[in-house]
Short mmCIF file of the C-alpha atoms (twelve columns), coordinates in Angstrom:
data_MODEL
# 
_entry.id   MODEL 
# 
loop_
_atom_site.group_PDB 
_atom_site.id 
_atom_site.type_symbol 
_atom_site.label_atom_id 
_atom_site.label_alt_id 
_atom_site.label_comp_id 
_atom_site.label_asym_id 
_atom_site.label_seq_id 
_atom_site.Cartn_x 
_atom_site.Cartn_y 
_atom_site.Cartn_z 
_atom_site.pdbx_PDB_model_num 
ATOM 1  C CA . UNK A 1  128.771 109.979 142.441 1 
ATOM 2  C CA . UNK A 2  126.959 106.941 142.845 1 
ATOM 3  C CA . UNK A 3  123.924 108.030 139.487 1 
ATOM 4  C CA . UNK A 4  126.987 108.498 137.423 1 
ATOM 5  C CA . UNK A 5  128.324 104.939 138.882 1 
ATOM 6  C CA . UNK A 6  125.293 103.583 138.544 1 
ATOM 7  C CA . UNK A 7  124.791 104.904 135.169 1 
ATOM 8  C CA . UNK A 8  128.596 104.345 134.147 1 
ATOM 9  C CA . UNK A 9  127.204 101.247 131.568 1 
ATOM 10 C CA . UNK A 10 125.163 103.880 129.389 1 
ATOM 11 C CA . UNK A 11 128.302 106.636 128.547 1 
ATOM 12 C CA . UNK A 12 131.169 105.907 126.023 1 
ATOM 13 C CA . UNK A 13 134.901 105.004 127.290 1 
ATOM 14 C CA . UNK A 14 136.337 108.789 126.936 1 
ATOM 15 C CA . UNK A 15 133.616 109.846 128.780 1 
ATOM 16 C CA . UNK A 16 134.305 107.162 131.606 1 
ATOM 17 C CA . UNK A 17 137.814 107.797 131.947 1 
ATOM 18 C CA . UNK A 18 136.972 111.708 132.230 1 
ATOM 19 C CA . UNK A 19 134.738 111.059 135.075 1 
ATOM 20 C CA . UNK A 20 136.893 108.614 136.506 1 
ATOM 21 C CA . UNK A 21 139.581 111.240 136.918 1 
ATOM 22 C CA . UNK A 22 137.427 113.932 138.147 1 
ATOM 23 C CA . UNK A 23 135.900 111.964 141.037 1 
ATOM 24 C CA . UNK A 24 139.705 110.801 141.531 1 
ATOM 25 C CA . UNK A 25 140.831 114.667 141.911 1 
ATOM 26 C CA . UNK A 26 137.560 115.158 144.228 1 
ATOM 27 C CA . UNK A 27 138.490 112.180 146.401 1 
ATOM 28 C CA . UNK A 28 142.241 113.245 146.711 1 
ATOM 29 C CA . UNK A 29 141.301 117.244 147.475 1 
ATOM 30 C CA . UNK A 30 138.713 116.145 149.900 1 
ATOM 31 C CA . UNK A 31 136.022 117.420 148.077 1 
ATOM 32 C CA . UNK A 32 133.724 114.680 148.615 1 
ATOM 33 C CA . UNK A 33 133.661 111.859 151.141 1 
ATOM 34 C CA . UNK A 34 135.256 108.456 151.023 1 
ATOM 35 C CA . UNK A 35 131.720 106.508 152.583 1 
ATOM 36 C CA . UNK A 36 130.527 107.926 149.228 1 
ATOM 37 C CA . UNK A 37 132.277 104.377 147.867 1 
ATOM 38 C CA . UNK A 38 130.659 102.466 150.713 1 
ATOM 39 C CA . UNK A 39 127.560 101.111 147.811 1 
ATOM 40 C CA . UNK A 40 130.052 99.557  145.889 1 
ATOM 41 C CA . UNK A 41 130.176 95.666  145.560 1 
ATOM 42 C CA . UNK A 42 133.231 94.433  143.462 1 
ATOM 43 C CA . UNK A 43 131.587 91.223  142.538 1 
ATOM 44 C CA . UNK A 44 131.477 89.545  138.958 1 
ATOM 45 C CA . UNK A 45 127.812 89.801  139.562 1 
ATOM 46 C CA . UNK A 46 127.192 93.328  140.426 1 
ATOM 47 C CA . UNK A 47 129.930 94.851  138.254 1 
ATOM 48 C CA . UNK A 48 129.725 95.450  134.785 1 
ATOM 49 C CA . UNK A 49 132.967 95.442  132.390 1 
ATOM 50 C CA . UNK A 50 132.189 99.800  132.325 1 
ATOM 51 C CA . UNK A 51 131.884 99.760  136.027 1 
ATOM 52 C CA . UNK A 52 135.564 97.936  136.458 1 
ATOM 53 C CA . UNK A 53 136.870 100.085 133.750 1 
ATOM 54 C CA . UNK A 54 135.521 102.936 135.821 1 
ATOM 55 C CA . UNK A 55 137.068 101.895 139.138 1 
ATOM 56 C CA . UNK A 56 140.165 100.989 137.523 1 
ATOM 57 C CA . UNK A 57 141.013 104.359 136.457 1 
ATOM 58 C CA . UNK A 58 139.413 105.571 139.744 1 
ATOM 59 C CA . UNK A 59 141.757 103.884 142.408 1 
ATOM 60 C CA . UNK A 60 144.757 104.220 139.724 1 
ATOM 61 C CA . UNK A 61 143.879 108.343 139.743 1 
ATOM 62 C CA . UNK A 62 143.858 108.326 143.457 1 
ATOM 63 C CA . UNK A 63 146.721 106.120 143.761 1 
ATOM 64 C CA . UNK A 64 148.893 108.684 141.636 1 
ATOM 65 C CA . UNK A 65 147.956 111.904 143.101 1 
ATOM 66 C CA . UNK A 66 148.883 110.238 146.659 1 
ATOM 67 C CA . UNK A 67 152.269 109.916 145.120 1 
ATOM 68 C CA . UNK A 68 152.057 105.869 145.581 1 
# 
């Protein structure tokens, strides 16, 4: 999780949203753990526009399959 997130500034926006949603099924079956998303700073500075996108679509995935 966290190369692809860390790499998330080098791949186009189709490819972002795909792996957006796939990390968002993992997180929801309990495929992978949540400290995986401990890393993360949600600052201006340490975020890039592809990063927010990426989170975005992330939380909103998770949010959905949790039926919220």
């Amino acid at each position: 999780f966290l190369s692809h997130y860390n790499n998330i500034f080098n791949q186009e926006a189709n490819k972002i949203r795909n792996l957006a949603n796939l990390f968002a099924h993992l997180f929801y079956r309990k495929a992978i753990d949540w400290s995986i998303l401990q890393p993360i700073r949600l600052t201006p500075d340490s975020t890039t526009a592809a990063a927010r996108m990426f989170l975005k679509i992330l939380l909103k995935g998770i949010a959905e399959s949790l039926g919220i």
